[in-house]
C-alpha positions in Angstrom: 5.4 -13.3 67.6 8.3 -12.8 65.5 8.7 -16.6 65.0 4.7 -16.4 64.0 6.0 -13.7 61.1 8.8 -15.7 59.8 7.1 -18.4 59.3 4.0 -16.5 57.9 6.6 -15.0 55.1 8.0 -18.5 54.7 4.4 -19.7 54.1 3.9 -16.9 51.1 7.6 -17.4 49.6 6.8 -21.0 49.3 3.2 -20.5 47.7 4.5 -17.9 45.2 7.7 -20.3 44.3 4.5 -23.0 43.6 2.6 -20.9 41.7 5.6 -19.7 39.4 6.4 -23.2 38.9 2.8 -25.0 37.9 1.4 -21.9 35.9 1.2 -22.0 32.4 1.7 -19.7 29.5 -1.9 -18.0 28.6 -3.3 -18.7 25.4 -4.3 -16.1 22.9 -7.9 -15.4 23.0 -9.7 -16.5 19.7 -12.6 -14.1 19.3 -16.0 -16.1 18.0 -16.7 -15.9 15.1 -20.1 -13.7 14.0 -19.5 -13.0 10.5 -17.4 -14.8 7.6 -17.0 -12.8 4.6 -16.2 -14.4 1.5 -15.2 -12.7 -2.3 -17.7 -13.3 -4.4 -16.2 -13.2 -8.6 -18.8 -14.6 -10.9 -16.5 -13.9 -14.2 -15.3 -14.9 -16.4 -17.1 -18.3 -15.4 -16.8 -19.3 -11.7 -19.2 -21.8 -11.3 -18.8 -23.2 -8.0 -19.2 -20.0 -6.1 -22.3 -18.8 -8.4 -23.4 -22.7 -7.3 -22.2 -21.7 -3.7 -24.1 -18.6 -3.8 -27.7 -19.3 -5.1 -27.8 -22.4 -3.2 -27.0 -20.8 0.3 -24.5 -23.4 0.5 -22.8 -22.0 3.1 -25.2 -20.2 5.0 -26.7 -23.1 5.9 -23.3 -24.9 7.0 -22.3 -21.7 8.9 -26.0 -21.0 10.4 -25.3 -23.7 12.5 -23.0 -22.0 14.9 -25.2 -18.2 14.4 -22.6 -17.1 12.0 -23.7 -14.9 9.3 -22.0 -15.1 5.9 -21.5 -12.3 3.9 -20.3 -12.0 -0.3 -18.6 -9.0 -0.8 -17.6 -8.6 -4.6 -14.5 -7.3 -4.6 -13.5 -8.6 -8.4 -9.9 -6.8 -8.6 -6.6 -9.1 -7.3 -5.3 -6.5 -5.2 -8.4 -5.0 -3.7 -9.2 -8.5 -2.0 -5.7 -9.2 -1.0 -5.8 -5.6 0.9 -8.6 -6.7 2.4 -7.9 -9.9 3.8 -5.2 -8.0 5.1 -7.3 -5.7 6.9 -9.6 -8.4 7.9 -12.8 -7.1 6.1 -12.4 -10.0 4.4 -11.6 -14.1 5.2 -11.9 -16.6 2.5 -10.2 -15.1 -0.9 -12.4 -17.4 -3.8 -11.0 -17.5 -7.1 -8.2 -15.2 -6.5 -5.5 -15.1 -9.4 -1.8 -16.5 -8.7 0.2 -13.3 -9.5 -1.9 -11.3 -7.0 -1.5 -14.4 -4.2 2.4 -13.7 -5.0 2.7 -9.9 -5.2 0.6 -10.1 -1.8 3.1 -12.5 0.0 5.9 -10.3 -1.6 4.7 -7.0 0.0 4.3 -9.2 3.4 0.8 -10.4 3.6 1.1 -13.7 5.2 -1.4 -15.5 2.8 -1.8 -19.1 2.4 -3.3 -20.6 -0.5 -5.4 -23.9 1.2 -6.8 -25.0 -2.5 -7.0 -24.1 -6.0 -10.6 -22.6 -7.3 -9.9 -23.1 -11.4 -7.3 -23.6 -14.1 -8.6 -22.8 -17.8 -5.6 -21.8 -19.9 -8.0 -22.2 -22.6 -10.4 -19.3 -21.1 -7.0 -16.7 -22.2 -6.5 -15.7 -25.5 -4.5 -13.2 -27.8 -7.2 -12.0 -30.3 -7.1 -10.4 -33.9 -9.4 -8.9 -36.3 -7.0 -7.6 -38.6 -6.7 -10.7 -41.3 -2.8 -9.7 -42.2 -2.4 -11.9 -38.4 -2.5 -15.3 -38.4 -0.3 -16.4 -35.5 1.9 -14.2 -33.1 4.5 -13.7 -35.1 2.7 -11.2 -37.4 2.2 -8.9 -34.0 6.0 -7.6 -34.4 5.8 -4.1 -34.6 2.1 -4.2 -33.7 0.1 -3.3 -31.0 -1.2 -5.1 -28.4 -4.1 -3.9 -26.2 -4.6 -5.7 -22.5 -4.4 -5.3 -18.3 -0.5 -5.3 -17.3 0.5 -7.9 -15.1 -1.8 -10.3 -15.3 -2.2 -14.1 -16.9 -3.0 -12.5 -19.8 -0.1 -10.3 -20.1 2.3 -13.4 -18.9 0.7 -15.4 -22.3 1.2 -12.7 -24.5 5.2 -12.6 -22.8 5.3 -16.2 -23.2 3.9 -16.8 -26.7 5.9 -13.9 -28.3 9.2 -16.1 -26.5 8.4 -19.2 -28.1 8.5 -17.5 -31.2 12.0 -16.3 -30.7 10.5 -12.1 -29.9 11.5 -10.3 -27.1 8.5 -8.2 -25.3 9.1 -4.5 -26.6 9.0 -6.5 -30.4 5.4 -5.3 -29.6 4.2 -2.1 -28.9 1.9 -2.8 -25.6 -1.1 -0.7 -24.3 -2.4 -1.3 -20.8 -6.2 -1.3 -20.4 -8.7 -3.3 -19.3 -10.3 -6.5 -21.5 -13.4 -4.6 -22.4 -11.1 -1.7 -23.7 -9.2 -3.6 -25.7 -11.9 -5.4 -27.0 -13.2 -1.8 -28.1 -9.9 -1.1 -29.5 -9.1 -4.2 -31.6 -12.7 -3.8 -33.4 -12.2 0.1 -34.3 -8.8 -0.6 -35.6 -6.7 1.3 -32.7 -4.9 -1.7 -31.4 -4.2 -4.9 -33.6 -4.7 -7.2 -31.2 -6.6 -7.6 -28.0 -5.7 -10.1 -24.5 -9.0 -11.4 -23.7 -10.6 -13.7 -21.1 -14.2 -15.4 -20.4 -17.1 -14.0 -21.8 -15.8 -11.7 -24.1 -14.0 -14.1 -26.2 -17.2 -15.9 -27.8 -18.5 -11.8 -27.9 -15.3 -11.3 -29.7 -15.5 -14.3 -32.3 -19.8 -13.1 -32.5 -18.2 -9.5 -33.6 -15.3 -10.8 -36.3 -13.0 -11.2 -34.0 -10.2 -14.2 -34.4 -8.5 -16.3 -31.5 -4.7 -16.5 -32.7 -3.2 -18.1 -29.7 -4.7 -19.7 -26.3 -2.7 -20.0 -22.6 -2.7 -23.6 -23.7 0.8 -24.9 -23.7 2.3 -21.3 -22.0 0.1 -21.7 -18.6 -2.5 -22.9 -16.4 -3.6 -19.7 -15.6 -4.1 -21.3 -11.8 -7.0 -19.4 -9.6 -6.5 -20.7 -5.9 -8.6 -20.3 -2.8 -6.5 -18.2 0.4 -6.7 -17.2 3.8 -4.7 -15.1 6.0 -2.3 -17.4 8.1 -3.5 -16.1 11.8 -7.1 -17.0 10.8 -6.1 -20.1 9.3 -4.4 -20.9 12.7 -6.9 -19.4 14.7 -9.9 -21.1 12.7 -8.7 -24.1 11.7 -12.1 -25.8 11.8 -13.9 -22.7 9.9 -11.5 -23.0 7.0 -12.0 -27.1 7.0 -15.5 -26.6 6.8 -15.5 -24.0 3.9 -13.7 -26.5 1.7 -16.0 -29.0 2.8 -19.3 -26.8 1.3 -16.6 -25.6 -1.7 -17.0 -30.1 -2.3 -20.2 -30.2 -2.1 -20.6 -26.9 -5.0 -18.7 -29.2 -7.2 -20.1 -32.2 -6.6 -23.4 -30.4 -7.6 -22.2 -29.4 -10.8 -21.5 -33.0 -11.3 -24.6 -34.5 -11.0 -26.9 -31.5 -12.2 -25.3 -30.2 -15.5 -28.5 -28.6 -16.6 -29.4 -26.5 -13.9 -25.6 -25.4 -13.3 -26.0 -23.8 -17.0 -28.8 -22.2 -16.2 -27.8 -21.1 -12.9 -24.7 -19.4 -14.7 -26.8 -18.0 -17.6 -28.8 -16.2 -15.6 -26.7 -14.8 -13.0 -23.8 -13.7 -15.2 -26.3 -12.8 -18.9 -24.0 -15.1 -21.0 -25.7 -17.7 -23.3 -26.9 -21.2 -22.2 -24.2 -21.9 -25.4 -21.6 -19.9 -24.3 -21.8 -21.0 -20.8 -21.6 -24.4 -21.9 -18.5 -24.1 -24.7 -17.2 -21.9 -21.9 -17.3 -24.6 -19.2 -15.5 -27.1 -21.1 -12.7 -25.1 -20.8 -12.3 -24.9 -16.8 -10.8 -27.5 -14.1 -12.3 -26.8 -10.8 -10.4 -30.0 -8.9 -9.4 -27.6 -5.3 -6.4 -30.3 -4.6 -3.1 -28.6 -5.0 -0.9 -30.7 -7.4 2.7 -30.4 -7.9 1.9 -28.8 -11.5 0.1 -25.7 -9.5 3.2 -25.4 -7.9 5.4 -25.3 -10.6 2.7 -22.5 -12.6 3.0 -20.6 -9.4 6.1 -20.5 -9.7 6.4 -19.8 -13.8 4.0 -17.0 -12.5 6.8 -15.8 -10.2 9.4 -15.5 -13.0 7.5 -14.0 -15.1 6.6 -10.9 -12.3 10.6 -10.7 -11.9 11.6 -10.5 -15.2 9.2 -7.6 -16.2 9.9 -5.7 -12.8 6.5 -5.8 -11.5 8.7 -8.1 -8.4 11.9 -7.5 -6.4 12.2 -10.7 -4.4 11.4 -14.2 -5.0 9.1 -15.5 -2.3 9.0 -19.9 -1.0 5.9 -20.5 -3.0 6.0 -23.8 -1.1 5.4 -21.7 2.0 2.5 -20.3 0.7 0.9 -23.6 0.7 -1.6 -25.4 2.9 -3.8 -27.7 0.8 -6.8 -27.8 3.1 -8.7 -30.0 0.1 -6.7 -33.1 1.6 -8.5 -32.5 5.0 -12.1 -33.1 3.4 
């Protein structure tokens, strides 16, 4: 009987040695998908996602597999970065570099997988007073705009090139629509201005005085968080697939993309089109992104609105080549 025991035990110590040896390490469980929710900015003048939007585009890819898709519109940088963060939000559309980089600064493992626009004509520095022709004449003046932003890096930038330091101005944070306001009454002598108020602007007697050309590419990218990127590698390939096919409708139907615009943003069929001109929607990531990503990331340290320097090259994962 005890020789029946041993070699029961035996038996047992042998199977569990076995088992040890042939199992594998589990797999984290990827949850299905039910919902994708994707940031929905129609200003200053995103096309594709307006395109995206009132065609269904991407319902009817993601339909498919029973997954609803949702457009939040969160317009504000940091508000969608927070988000995505959370995971109340997946697919970050036209999301400006300088939040991308303040969110991978504060630890936010975002990846950028394509670029939604570059218009560095769609930024201006504006001026009604006639006395300002060019940036130069804004020494000592003031200069009305949002803080931290593309337009606040071209004002930085163009008051450089002409040999001024930043405080030669006397700068005011508010918002474009603000400093529109104040420009026109006389309580700021120039404004930083983007999209449709610019042609508003000009309408009202205002004067462009400097563009981003030259100074920036004022570079708008598409990101993810890096575990759903891992985790939904497929997802993400397919939304850049649907994000091809936006553009490639605004290629061949011109007309109807105007009007599309027109009527869901309440800017002129003219505008839209003088405004359009101005934008590059190509999503593939070109070494020239990189390097305005990274002019963006210089221009956040210098002014203290960043600590530490973060591998923009890290931050990429150009999904447009997987298309």
């Amino acid at each position: 009987m005890k020789k029946g025991i041993v070699l029961v035990l035996i038996s047992l110590f042998v199977l569990t040695i076995t088992g040890c040896g042939t199992s594998q390490p589990s797999q984290p469980t990827v949850k299905k998908l039910d919902t994708i929710n994707i940031s929905y900015v129609k200003l200053p003048l995103n096309v594709p996602s307006i395109v995206e939007k009132k065609l269904e585009l991407f319902e009817k890819e993601f339909s498919k597999d029973n997954i609803t898709v949702s457009f939040p519109e969160i317009t504000e940088g940091p508000k969608m970065t927070a988000a995505l963060a959370s995971g109340s939000l997946n697919f970050c559309n036209a999301l400006g570099g300088t939040s991308a980089i303040l969110a991978a600064a504060n630890g936010l493992d975002i990846k950028i997988i394509g670029m939604y626009s570059r218009a560095p004509k769609a930024f201006v520095i504006m001026a009604k007073n006639p006395d300002i022709i060019t940036v130069a004449d804004l020494k000592g003046k003031t200069v009305a705009g949002p803080k931290g932003t593309i337009l606040h890096q071209l004002l930085l930038a163009s008051l450089k090139q002409q040999n001024l330091p930043g405080d030669a101005v006397k700068f005011v944070n508010m918002g474009i629509p603000q400093g529109v306001t104040a420009m026109m009454s006389g309580d700021a002598d120039a404004a930083l201005v983007a999209g449709p108020a610019v042609p508003k602007a000009v309408e009202a007697s205002g004067r462009i005085i400097a563009t981003g050309e030259g100074f920036l590419d004022a570079t708008i990218v598409i990101a993810v968080e890096g575990k759903f990127l891992q985790e939904n590698l497929g997802v993400v390939k397919r939304y850049m697939k649907v994000h091809q096919q936006s553009l490639t409708f605004m290629k061949e139907n011109p007309d109807e993309v105007y009007r599309m615009a027109t009527d869901e943003t309440g800017i002129s069929v003219e505008d839209v089109k003088k405004m359009y001109s101005w934008y590059d929607f190509n999503p593939a990531i070109t070494d020239n992104d990189i390097k305005d990503l990274e002019k963006t990331q210089e221009f956040l340290l210098q002014n203290g609105l960043l600590t530490q320097k973060v591998a923009i090259q890290k931050l990429i994962k150009d999904m447009s080549k997987e298309i």
